[in-house]
C-alpha positions as semicolon CSV with decimal commas, in nm:
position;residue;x (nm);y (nm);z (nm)
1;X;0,000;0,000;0,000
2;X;0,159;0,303;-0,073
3;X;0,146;0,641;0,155
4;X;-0,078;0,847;-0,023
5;X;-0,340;0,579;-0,029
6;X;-0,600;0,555;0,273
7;X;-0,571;0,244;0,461
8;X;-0,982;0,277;0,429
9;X;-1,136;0,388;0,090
10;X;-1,542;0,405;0,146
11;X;-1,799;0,526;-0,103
12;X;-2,171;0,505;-0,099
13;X;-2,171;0,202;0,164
14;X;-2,540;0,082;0,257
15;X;-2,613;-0,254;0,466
16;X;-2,956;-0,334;0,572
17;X;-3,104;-0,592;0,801
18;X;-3,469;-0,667;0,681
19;X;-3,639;-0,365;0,737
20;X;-3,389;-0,168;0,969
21;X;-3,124;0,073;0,761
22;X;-2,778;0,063;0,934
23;X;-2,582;0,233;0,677
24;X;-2,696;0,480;0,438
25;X;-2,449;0,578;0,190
26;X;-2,134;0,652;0,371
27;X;-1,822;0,747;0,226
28;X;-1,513;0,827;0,374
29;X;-1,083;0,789;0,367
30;X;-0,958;0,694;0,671
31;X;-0,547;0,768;0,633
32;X;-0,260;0,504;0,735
33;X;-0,072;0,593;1,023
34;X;-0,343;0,708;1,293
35;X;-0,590;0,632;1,552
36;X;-0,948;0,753;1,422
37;X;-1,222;0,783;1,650
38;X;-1,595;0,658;1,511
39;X;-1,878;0,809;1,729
40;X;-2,235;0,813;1,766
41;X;-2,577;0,751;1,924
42;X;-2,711;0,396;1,978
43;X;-2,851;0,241;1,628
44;X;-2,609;0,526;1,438
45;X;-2,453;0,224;1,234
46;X;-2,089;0,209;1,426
47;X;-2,097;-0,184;1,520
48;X;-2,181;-0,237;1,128
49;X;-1,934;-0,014;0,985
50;X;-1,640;-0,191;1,219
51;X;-1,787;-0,542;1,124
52;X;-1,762;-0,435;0,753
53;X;-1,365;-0,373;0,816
54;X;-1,323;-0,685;0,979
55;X;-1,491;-0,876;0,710
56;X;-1,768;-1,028;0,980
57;X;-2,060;-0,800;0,728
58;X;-2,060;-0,737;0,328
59;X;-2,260;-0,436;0,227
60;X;-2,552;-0,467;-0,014
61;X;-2,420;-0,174;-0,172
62;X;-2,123;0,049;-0,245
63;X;-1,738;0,046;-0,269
64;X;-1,511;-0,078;0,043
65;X;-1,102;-0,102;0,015
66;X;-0,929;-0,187;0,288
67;X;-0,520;-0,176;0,294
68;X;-0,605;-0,134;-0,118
69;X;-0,741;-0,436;-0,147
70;X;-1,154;-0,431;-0,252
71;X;-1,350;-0,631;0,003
72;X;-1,599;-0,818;-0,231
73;X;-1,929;-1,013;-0,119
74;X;-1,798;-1,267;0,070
75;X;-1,775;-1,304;0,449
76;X;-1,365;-1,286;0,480
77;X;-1,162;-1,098;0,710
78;X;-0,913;-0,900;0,521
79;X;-0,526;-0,997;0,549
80;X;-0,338;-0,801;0,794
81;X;-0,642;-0,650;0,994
82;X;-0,763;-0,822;1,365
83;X;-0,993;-0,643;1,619
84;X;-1,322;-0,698;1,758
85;X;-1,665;-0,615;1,804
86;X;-1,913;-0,636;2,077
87;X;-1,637;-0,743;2,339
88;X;-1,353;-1,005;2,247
89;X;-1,415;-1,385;2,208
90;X;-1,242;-1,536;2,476
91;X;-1,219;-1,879;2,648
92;X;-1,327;-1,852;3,023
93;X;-1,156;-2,176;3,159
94;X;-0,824;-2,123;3,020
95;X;-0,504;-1,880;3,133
96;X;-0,451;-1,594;2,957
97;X;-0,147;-1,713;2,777
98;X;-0,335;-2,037;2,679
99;X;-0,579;-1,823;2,515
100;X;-0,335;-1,639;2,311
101;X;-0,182;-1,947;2,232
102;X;-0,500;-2,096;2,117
103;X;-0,591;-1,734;1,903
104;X;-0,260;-1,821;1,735
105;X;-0,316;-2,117;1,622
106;X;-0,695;-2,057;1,505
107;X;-0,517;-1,757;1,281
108;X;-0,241;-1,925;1,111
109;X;0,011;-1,909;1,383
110;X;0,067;-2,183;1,516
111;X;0,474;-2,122;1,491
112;X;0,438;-1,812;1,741
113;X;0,703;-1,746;1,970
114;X;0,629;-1,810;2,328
115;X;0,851;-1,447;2,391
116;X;0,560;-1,284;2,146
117;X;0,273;-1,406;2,400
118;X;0,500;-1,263;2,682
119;X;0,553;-0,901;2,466
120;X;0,170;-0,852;2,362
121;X;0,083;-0,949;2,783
122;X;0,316;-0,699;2,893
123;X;0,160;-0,423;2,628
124;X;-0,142;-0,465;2,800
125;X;-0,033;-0,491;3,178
126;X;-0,104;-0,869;3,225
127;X;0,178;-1,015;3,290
128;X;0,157;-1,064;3,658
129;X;-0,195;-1,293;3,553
130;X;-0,045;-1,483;3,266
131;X;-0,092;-1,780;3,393
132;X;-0,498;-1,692;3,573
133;X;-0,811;-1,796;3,422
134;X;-0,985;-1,562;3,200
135;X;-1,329;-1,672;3,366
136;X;-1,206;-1,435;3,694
137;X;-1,092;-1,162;3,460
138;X;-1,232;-0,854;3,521
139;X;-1,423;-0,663;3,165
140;X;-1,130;-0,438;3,187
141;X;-0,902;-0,701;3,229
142;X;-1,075;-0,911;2,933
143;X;-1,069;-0,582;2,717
144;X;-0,703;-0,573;2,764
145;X;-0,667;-0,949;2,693
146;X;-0,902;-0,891;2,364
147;X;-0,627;-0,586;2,244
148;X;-0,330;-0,852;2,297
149;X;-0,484;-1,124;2,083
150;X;-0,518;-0,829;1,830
151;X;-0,161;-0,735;1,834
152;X;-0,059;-1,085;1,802
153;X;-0,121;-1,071;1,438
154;X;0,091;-0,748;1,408
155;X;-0,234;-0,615;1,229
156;X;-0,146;-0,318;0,972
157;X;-0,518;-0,226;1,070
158;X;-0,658;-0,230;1,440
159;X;-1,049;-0,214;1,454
160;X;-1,175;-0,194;1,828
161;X;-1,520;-0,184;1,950
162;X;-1,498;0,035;2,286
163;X;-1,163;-0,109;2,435
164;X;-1,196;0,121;2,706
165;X;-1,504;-0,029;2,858
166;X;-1,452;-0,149;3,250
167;X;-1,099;-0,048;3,244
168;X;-0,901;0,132;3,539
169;X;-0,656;0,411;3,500
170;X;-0,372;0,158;3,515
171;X;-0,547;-0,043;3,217
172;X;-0,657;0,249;3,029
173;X;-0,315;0,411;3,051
174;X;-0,157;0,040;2,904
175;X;-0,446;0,058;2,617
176;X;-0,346;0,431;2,549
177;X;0,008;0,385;2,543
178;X;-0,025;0,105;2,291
179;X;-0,234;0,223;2,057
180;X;-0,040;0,560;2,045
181;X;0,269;0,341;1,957
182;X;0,114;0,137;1,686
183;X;0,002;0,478;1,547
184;X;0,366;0,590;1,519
185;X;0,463;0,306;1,382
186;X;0,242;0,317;1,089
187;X;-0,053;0,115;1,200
188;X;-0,428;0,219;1,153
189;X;-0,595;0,263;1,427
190;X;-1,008;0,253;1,450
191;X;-1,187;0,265;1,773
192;X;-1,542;0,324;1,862
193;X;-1,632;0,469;2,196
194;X;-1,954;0,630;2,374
195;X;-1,659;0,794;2,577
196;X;-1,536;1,132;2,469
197;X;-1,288;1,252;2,659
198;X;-1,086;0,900;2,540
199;X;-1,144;0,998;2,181
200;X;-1,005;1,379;2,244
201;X;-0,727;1,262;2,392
202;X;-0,630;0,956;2,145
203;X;-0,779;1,058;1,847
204;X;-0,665;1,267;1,524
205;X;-0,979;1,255;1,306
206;X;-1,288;1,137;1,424
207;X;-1,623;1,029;1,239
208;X;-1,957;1,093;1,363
209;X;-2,247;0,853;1,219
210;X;-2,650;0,903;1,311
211;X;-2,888;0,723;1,166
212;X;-2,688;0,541;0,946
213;X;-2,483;0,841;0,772
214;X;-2,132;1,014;0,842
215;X;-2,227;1,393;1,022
216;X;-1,830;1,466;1,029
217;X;-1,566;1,333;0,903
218;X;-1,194;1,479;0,963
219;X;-0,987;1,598;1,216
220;X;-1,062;1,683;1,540
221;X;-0,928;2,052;1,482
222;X;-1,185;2,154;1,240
223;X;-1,469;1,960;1,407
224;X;-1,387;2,206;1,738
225;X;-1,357;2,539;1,481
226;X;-1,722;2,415;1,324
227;X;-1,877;2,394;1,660
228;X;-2,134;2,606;1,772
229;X;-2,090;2,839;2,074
230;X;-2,014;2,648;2,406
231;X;-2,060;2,779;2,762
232;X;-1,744;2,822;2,908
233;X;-1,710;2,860;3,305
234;X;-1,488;3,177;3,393
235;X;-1,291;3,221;3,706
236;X;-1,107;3,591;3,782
237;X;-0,988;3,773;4,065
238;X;-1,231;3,984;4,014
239;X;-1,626;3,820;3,921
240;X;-1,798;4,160;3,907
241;X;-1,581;4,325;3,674
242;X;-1,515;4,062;3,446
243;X;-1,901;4,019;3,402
244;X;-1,919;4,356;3,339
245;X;-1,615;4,309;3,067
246;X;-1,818;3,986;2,940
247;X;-2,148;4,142;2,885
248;X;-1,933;4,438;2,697
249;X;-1,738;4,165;2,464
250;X;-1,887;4,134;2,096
251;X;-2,016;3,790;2,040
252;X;-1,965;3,680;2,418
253;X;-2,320;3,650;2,660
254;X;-2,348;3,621;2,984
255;X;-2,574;3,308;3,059
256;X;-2,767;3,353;3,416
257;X;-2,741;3,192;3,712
258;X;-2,547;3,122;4,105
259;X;-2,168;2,991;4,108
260;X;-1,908;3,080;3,895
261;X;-1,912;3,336;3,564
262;X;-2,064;3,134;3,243
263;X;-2,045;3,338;2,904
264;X;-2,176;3,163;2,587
265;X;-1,966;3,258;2,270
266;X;-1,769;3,120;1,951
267;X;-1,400;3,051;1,996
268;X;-1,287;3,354;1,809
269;X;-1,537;3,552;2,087
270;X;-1,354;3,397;2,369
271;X;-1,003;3,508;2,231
272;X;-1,123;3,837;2,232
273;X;-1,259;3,802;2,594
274;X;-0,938;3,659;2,713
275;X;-0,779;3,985;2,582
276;X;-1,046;4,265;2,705
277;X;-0,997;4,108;3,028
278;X;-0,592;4,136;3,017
279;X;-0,644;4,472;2,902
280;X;-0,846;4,562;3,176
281;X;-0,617;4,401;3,475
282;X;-0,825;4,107;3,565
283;X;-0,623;3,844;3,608
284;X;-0,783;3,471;3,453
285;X;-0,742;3,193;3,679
286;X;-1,008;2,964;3,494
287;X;-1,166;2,951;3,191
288;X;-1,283;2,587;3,010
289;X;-1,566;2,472;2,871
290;X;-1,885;2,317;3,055
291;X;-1,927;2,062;2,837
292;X;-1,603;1,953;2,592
293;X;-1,581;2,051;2,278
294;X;-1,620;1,723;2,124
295;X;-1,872;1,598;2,343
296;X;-2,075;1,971;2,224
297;X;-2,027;1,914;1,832
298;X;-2,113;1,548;1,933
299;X;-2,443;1,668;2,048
300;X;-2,497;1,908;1,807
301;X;-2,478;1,697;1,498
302;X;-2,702;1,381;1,647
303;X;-2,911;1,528;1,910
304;X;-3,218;1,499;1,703
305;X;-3,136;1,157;1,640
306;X;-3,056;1,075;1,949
307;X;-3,394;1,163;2,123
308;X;-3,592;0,968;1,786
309;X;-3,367;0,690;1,855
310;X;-3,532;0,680;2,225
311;X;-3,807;0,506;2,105
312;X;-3,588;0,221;1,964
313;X;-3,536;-0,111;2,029
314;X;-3,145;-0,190;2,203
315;X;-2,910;-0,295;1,953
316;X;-2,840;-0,639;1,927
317;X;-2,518;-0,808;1,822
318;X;-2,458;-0,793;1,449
319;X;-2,712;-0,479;1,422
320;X;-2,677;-0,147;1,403
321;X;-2,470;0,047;1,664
């Protein structure tokens, strides 16, 4: 595959399961070399856009390359792409490193060094239960287990169904870690996740599907400079006077109410408040937003989706999600 080709080429993709439409024409390039965030609402269509990459779905319609290679009818995982969706397939009653012995040999690998089951365990933080049963295993700990079965394959695409479900800060600082390095070494990484702060702070480009079609699709950068106006809480040394400054800044409003400052405005509007309060001696000890930035364009782009999808059945594995 060369560079300037995405690892993911998508146009016009629609699946269907009888009467229910989980993907409605979606499109998109997905570029080698980075972790890409897929959001949205229950039913938006994520679970069936991740089983399409891992060749578990075939569309009824549209165009689908993966790693330049066309994906064609047939129920086939591509070559050099591992993952999972709805939670990794594991065996309860064995260890973990007779699990990852036994995903070996189901995939072709039946020549895998013992040292590679001992790398992919320490990736993941596991090491110290090696030799436990999965059945006692935490869902953060069988999340973790799930990523080092992945990485066994030394996938050139990663496709993850929320890998940060049930983990700790120790585990989610493991998961983090490796997927940032597979990144830099040139692998593509896709992860959905119901959890935005974990796709800000993983993520360069991020897709948001409701209702079966892409909302966004790019980096997180311009996402953030398309979003509406957030509320932003506002700490000074001097409240009073910095409302008065607010209420006096074009673009900015003061939204009512007890507790801290909260002005409503654009991110160009709150670079100008920033300096009209400099200017006027007030010294900023906290300004951030109420609600993330991601989590606000999140919002913005499905909420009427989300409150139609409401009335919806919950998904169910293979479905729409």
């Amino acid at each position: 595959m060369q560079e300037s080709q995405p690892a993911v080429r998508a146009r016009d993709l629609t699946k269907s399961f009888g009467d229910v439409l989980a993907l409605d024409g979606v499109s998109l390039d997905l570029a080698p070399g980075r972790i890409h965030g897929l959001a949205g609402p229950n039913g938006a269509g994520k679970t069936t856009l991740l089983g399409l990459l891992l060749g578990l779905v075939v569309p009824d319609a549209g165009e689908l390359a993966v790693l330049g290679r066309p994906v064609g009818r047939a129920l086939a995982g591509p070559p050099q792409v591992a993952g999972f969706v709805d939670g990794p397939g594991l065996y309860p009653s064995l260890t973990a490193r007779k699990n990852l012995a036994a995903f070996a040999a189901l995939h072709g690998g039946r020549r895998t060094r013992p040292a590679r089951i001992d790398e992919v365990l320490a990736e993941v933080g596991l090491t110290a239960v090696a030799e436990d049963r999965v059945r006692g295993f935490s869902l953060g700990m069988r999340q973790r287990l799930g990523l080092a079965a992945a990485l066994l394959t030394e996938p050139r695409l990663l496709v993850l169904d929320e890998p940060a479900n049930g983990l700790d800060p120790a585990g989610k600082q493991h998961v983090h870690a490796a997927l940032r390095r597979l990144a830099a070494e040139g692998v593509t990484v896709v992860l959905s996740s119901h959890r935005m702060d974990d796709l800000a702070a993983l993520c360069s480009e991020v897709t948001i599907l409701a209702a079966g079609r892409v909302r966004f699709a790019g980096p997180l950068e311009k996402l953030a400079a398309d979003s509406p106006e957030l509320d932003h809480r506002l700490l000074t040394s001097d409240p009073p006077a910095a409302r008065t400054v607010a209420a006096a800044t074009p673009g900015v409003r003061v939204v009512e109410g007890e507790g801290p400052l909260v002005v409503r405005a654009s991110a160009p509007a709150v670079e100008h408040l920033v300096g009209a309060l400099v200017h006027a001696g007030i010294r900023l000890r906290e300004l951030a937003p109420v609600v993330p930035p991601l989590e606000a364009a999140f919002l913005a782009l499905t909420e009427p989706e989300t409150t139609q999808s409401a009335a919806r059945p919950a998904d169910r594995p293979g479905e729409q999600r």
